[in-house]
C-alpha positions in Angstrom: -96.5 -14.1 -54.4 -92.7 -13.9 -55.1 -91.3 -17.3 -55.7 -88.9 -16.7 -52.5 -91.4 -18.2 -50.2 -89.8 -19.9 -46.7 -91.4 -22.7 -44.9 -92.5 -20.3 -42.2 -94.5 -18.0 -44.6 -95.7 -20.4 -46.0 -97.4 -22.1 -42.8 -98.7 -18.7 -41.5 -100.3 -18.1 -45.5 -101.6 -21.4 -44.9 -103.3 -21.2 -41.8 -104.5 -17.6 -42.8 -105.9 -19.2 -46.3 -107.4 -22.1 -44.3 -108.3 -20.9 -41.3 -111.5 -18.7 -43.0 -114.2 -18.3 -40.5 -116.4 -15.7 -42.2 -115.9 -14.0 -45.3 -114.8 -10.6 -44.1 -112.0 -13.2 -41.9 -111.3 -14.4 -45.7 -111.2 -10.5 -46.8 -108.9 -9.4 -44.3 -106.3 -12.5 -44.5 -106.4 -12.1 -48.5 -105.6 -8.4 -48.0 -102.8 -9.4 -45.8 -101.1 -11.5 -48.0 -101.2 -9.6 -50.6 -99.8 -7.1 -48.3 -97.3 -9.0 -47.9 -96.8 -10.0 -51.5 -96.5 -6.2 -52.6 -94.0 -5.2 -49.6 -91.6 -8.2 -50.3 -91.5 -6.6 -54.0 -91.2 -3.5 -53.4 -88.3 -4.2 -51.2 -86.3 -6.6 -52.8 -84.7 -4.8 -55.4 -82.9 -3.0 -52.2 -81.6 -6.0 -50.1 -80.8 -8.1 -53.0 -77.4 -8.1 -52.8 -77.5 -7.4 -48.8 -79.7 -10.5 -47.1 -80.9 -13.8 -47.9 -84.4 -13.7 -49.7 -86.0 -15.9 -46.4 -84.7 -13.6 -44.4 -86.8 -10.2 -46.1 -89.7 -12.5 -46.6 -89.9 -13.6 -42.8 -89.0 -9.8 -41.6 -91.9 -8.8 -43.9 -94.6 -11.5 -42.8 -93.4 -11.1 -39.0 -93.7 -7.1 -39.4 -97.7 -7.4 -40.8 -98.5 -9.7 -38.2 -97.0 -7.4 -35.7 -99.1 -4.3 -37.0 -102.2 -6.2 -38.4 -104.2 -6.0 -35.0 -103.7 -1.9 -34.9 -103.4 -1.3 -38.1 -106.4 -0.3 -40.7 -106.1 -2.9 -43.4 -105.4 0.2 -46.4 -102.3 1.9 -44.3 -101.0 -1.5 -43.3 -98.8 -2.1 -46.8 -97.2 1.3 -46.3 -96.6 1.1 -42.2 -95.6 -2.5 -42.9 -92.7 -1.1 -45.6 -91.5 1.5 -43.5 -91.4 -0.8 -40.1 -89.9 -3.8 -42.1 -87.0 -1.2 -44.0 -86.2 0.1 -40.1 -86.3 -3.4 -39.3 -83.5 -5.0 -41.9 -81.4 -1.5 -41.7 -80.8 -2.5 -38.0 -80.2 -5.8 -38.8 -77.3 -5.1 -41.1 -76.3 -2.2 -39.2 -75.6 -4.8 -36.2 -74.0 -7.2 -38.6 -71.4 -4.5 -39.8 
């Protein structure tokens, strides 16, 4: 897990960590977070210099939660990027 790690993703880690019902609910919340983990390094080297390292991390954790529900767990990581990229190029779009 990058060291960049807000409050926020921190909690919903937490509760997904904590919150293990069965162990395929323990499978599946691993596998996110280290969905997470990968996308936020995969796309920090490209908004390094451009946002805040909370704000990629939260854009990342919000966009796998978003698609986690429809979303088989071994395409999420690459929907996740994708979304998350269109996601933050908006975001500085609108802030230009």
């Amino acid at each position: 897990m990058p060291r960049v790690v807000t409050r926020r993703l921190a909690v919903l880690l937490g509760a997904f960590v904590f919150a293990v019902a069965t162990p395929a609910f323990a499978q599946q919340n691993s596998a996110l977070a280290a969905a997470i983990s990968s996308i936020i390094d995969e796309l920090r080297p490209h908004y390094v210099h451009v946002l805040p390292p909370e704000v990629l991390a939260e854009t990342v954790t919000q966009t796998v939660l978003d698609l986690s529900p429809s979303i088989c767990i071994e395409a999420l990581p690459e929907m996740a990027s994708r979304l998350t990229t269109v996601r933050l190029d908006r975001r500085n779009d609108r802030r230009d």
